[in-house]
C-alpha positions as CSV (number, residue, x, y, z in Angstrom):
1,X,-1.9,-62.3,-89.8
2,X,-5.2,-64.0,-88.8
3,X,-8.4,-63.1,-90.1
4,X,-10.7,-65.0,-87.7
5,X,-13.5,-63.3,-86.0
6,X,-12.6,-63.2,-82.0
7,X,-15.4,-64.4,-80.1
8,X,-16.9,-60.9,-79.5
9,X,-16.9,-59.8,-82.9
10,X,-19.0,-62.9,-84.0
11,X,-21.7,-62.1,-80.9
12,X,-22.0,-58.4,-82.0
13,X,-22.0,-59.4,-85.6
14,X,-24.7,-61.8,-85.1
15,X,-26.4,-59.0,-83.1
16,X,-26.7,-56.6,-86.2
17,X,-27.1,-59.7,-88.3
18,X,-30.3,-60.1,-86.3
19,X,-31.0,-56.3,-86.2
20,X,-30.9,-56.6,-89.6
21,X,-33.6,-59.1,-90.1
22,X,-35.9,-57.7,-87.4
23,X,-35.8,-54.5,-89.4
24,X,-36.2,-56.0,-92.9
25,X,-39.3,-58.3,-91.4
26,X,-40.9,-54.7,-89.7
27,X,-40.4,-52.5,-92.3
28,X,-42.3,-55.0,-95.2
29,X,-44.9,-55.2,-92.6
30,X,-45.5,-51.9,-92.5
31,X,-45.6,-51.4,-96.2
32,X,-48.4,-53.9,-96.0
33,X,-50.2,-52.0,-94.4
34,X,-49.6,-48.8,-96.2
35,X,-52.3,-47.3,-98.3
36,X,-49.9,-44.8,-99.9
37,X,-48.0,-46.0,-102.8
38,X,-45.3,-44.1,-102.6
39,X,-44.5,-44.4,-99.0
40,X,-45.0,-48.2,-99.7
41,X,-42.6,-48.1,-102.6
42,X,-40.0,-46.1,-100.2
43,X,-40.7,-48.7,-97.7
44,X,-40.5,-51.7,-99.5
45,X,-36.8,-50.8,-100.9
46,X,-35.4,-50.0,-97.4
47,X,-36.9,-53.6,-96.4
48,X,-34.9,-54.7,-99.5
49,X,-31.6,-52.6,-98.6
50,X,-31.8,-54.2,-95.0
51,X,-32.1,-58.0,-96.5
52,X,-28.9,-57.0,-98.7
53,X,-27.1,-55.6,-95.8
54,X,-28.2,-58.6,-93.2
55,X,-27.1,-61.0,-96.3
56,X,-23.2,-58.7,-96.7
57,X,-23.1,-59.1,-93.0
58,X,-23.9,-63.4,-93.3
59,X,-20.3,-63.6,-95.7
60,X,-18.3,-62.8,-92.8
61,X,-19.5,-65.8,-91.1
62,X,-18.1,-67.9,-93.8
């Protein structure tokens, strides 16, 4: 059986990859900004949840 990613499953896994990224980078921007600490906390850890998931998603790529 072969385990290799067809060309289409690399493109939309470096799609979400990148999805990934954009929403890790937006979401610690907006806890920047954020005056309330708890909403930054709560915003800060989904930043951190998307990093973990983009990095998950990287090991497929090898």
């Amino acid at each position: 059986m072969n385990n290799s990613l067809t060309e289409l499953e690399l493109e939309n896994l470096r799609h979400i990859i990148g999805g990934h990224s954009t929403i890790a980078n937006k979401l610690e921007a907006y806890a920047q900004q954020c005056s309330d600490p708890e909403f930054k906390a709560l915003l800060q850890r989904d930043a951190q949840s998307a990093l973990e998931s983009k990095q998950k998603l990287l090991n497929f790529l090898g």
